[in-house]
N, CA, C and O atoms as a GROMACS GRO file, in nm:
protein
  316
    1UNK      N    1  -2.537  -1.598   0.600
    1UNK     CA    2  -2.400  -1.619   0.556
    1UNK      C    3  -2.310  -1.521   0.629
    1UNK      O    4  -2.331  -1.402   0.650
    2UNK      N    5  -2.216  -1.588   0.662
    2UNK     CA    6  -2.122  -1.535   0.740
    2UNK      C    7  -2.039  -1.352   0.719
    2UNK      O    8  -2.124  -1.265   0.738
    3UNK      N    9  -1.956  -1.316   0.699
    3UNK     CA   10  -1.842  -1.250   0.562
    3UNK      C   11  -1.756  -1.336   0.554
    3UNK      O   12  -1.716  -1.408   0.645
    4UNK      N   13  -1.727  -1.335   0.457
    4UNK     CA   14  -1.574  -1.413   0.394
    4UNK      C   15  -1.478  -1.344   0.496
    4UNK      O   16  -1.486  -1.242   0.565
    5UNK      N   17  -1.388  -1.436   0.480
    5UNK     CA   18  -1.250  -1.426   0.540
    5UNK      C   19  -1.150  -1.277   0.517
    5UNK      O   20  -1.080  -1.222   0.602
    6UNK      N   21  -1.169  -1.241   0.386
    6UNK     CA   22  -1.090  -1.136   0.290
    6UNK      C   23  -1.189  -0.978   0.351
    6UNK      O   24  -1.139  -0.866   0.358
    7UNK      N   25  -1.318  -1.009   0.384
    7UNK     CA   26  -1.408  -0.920   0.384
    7UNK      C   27  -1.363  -0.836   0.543
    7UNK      O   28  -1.392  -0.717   0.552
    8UNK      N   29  -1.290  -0.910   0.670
    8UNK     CA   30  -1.291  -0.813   0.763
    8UNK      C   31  -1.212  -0.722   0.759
    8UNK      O   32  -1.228  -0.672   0.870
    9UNK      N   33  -1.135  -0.661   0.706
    9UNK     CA   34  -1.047  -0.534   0.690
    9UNK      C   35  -1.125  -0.436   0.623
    9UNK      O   36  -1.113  -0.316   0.648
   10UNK      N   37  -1.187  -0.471   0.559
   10UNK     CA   38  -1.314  -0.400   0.528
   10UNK      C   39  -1.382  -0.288   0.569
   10UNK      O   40  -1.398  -0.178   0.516
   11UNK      N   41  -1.430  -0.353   0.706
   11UNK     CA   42  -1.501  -0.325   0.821
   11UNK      C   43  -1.459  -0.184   0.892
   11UNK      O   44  -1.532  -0.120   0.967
   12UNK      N   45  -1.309  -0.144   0.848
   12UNK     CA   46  -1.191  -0.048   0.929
   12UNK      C   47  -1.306   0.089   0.838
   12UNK      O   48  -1.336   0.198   0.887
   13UNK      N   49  -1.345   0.040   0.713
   13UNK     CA   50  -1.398   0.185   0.656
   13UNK      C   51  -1.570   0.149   0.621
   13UNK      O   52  -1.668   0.217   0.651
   14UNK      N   53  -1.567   0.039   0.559
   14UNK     CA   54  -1.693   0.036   0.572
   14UNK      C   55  -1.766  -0.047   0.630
   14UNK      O   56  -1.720  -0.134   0.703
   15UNK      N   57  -1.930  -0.028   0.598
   15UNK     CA   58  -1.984  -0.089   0.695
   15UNK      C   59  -2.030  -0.237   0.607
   15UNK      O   60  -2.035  -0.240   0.484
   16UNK      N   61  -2.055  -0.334   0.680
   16UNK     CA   62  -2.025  -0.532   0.628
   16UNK      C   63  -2.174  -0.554   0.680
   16UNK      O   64  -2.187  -0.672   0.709
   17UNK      N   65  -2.261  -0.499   0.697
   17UNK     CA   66  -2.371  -0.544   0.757
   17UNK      C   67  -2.442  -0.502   0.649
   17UNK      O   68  -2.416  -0.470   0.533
   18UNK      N   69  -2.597  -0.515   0.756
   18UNK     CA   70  -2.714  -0.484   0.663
   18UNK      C   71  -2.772  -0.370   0.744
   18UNK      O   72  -2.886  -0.328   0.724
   19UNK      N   73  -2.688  -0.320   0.840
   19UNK     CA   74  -2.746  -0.193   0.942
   19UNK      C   75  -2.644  -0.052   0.994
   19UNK      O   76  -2.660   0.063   1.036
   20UNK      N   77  -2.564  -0.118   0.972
   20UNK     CA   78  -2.452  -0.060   1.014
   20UNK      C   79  -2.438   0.045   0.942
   20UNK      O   80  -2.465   0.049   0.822
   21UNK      N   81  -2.373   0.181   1.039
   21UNK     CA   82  -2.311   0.329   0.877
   21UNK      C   83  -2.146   0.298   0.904
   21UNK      O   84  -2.080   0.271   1.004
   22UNK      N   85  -2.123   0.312   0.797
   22UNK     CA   86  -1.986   0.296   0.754
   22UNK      C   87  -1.929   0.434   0.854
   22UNK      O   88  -1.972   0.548   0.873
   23UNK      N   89  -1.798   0.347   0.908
   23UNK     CA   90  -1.694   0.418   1.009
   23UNK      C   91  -1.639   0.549   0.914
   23UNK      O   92  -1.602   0.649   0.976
   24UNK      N   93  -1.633   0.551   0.799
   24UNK     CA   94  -1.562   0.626   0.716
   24UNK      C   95  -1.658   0.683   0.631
   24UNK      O   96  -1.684   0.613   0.533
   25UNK      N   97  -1.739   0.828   0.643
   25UNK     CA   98  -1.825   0.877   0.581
   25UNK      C   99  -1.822   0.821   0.368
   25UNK      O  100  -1.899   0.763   0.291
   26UNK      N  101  -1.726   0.866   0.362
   26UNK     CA  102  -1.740   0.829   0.217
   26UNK      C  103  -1.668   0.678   0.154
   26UNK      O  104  -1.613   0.652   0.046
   27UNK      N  105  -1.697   0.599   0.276
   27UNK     CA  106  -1.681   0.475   0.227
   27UNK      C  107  -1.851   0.386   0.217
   27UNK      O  108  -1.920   0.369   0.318
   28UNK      N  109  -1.894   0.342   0.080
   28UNK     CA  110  -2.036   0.338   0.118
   28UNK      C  111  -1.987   0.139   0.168
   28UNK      O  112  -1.899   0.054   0.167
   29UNK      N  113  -2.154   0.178   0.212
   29UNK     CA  114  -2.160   0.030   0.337
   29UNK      C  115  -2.162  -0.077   0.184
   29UNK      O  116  -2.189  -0.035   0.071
   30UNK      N  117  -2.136  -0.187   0.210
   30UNK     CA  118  -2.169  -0.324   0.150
   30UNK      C  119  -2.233  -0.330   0.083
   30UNK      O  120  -2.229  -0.348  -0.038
   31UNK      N  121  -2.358  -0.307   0.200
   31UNK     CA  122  -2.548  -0.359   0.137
   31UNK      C  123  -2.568  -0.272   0.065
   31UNK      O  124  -2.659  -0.316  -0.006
   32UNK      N  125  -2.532  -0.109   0.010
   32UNK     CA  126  -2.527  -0.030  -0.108
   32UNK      C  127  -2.477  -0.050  -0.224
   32UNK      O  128  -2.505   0.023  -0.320
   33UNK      N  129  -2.402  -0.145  -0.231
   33UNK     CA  130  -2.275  -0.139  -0.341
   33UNK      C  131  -2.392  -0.192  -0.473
   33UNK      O  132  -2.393  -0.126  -0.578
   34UNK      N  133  -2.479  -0.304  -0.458
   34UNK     CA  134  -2.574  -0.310  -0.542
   34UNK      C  135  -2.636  -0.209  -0.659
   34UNK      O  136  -2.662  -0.221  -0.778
   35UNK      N  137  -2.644  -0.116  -0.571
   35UNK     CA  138  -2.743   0.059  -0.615
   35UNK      C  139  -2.645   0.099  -0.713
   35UNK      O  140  -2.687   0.148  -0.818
   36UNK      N  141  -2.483   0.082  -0.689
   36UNK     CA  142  -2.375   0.171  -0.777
   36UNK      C  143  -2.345   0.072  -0.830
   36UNK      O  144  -2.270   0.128  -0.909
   37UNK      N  145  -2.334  -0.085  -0.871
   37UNK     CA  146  -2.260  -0.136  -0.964
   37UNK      C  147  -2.349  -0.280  -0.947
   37UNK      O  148  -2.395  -0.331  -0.844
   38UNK      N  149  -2.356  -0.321  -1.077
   38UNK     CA  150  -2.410  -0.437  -1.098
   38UNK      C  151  -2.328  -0.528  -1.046
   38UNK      O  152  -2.221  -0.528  -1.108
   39UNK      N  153  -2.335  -0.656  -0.906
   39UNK     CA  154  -2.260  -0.689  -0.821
   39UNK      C  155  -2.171  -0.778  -0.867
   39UNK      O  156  -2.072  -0.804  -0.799
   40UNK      N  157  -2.201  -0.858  -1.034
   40UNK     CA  158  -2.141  -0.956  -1.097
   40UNK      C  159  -2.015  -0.867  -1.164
   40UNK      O  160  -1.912  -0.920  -1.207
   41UNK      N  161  -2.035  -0.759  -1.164
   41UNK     CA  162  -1.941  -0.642  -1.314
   41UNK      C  163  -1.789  -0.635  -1.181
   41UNK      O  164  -1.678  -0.595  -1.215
   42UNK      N  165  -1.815  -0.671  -1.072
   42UNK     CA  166  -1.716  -0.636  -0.950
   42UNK      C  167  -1.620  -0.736  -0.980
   42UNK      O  168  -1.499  -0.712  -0.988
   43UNK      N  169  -1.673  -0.848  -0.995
   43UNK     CA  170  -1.556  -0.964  -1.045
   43UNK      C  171  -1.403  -0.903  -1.088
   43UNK      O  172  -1.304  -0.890  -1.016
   44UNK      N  173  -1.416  -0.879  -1.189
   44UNK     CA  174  -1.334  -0.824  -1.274
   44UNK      C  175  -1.246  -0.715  -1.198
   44UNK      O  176  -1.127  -0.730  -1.225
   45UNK      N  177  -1.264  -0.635  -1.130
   45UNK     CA  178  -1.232  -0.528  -1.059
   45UNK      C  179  -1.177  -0.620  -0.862
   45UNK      O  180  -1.087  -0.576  -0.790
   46UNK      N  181  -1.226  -0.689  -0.845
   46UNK     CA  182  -1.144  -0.760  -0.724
   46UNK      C  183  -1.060  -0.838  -0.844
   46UNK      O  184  -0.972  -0.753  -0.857
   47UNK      N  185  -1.032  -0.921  -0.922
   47UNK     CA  186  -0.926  -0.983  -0.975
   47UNK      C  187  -0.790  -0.906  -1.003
   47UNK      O  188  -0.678  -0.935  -0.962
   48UNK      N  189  -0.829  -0.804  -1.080
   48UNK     CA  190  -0.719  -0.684  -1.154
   48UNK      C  191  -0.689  -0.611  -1.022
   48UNK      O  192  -0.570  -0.598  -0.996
   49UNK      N  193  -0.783  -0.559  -0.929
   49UNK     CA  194  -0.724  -0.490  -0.833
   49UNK      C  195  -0.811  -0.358  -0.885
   49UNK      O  196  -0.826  -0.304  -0.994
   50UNK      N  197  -0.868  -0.327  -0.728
   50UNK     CA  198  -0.970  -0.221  -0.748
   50UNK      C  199  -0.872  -0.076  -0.681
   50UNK      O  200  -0.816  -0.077  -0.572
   51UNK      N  201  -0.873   0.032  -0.770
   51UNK     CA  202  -0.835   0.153  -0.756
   51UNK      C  203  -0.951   0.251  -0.687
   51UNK      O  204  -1.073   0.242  -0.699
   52UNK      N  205  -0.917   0.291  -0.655
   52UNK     CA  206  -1.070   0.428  -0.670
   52UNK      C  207  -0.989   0.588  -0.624
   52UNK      O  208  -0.883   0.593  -0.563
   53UNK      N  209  -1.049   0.678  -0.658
   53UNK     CA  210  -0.991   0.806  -0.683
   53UNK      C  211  -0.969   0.880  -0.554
   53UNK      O  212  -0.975   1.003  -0.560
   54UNK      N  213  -0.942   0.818  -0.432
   54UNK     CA  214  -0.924   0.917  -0.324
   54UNK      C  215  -0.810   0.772  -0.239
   54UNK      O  216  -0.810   0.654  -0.273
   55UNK      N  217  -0.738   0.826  -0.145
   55UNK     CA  218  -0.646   0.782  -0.114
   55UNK      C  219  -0.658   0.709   0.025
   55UNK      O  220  -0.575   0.646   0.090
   56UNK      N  221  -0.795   0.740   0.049
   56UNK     CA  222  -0.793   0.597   0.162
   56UNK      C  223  -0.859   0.469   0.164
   56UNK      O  224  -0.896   0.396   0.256
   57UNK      N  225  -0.865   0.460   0.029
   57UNK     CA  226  -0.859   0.288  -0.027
   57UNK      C  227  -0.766   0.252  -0.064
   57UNK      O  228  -0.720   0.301  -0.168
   58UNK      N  229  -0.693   0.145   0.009
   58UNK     CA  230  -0.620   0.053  -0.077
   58UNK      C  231  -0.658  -0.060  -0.178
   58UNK      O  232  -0.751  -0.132  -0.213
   59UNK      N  233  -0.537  -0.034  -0.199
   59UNK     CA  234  -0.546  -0.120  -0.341
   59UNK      C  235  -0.570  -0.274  -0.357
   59UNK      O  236  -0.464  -0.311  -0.409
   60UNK      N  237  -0.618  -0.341  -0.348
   60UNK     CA  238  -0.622  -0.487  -0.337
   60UNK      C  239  -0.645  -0.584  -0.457
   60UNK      O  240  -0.680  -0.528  -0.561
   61UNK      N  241  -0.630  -0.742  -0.464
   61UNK     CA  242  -0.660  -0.797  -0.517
   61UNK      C  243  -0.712  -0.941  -0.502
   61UNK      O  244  -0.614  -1.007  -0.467
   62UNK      N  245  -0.784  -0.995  -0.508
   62UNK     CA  246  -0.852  -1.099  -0.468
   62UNK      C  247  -0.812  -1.214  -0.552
   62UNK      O  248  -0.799  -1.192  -0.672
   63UNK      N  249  -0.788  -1.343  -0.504
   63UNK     CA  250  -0.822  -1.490  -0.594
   63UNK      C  251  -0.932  -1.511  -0.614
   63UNK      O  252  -1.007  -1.453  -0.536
   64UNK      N  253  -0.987  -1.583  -0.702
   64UNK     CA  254  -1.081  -1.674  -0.722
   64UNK      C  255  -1.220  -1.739  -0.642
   64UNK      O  256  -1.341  -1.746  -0.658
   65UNK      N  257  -1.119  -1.780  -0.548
   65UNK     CA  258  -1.225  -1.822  -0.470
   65UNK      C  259  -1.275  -1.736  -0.374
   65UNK      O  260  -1.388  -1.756  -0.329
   66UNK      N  261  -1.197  -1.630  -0.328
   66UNK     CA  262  -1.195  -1.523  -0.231
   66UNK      C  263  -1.333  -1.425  -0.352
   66UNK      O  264  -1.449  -1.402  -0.317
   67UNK      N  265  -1.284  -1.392  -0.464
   67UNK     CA  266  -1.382  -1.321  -0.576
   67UNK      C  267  -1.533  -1.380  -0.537
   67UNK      O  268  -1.622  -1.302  -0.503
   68UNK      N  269  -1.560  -1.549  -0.548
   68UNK     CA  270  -1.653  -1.570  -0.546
   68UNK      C  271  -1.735  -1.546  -0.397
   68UNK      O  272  -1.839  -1.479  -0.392
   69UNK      N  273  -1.676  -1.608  -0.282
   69UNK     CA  274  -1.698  -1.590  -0.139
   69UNK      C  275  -1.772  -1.442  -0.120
   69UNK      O  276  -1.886  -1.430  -0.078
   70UNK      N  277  -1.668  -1.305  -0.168
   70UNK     CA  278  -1.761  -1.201  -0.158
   70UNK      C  279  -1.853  -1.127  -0.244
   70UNK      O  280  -1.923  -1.031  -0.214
   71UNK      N  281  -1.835  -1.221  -0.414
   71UNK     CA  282  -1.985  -1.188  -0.476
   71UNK      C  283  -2.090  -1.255  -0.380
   71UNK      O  284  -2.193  -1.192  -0.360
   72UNK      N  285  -2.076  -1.354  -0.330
   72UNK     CA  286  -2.228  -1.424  -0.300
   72UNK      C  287  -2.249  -1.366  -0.164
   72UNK      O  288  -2.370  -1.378  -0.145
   73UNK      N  289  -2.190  -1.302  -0.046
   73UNK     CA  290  -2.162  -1.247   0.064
   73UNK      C  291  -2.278  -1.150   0.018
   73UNK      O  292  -2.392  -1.160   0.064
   74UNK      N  293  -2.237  -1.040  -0.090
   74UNK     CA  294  -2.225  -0.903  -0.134
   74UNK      C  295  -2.391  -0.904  -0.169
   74UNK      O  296  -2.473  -0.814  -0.151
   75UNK      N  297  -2.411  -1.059  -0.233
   75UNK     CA  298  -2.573  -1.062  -0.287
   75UNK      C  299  -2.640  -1.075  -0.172
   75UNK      O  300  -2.751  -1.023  -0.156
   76UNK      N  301  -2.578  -1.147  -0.078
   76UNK     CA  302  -2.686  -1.145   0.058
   76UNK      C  303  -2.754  -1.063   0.098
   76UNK      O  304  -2.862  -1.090   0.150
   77UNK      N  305  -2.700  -0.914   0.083
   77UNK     CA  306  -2.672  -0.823   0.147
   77UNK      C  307  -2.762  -0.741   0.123
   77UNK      O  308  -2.797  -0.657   0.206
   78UNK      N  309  -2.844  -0.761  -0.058
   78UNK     CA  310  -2.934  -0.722  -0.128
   78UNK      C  311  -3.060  -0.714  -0.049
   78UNK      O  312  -3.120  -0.808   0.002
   79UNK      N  313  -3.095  -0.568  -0.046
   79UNK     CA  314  -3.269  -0.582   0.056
   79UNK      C  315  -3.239  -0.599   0.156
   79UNK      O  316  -3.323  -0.612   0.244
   0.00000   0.00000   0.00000
């Protein structure tokens, strides 16, 4: 599976692969995000718009279909 469309800006900090180290030390890669958050609980957090406590994430928010595109992306990614 490809990345979604929403997923390449991404790429500027972290890493979208299954090999890759993230360009931005404390941005963790993709294929980690599993380990820190149960990948379905993310839903909720791309809809509302995900914050996080340091200032070189922006803020974003995802539709629907964009939500689903990078849960199932995000599961690929698993292993």
């Amino acid at each position: 599976m490809d990345s979604p469309s929403c997923v390449p800006i991404a790429h500027v900090c972290h890493a979208i692969d299954k090999v890759s180290l993230s360009p931005l030390g404390i941005a963790p890669p993709f294929r980690d995000l599993h380990k820190r958050y149960p990948i379905y609980s993310l839903q909720e957090a791309f809809a509302e718009g995900i914050q996080t406590g340091h200032q070189n994430m922006p803020e974003f928010r995802l539709d629907p279909d964009q939500i689903g595109n990078v849960i199932a992306y995000l599961k690929t990614l698993e292993n």
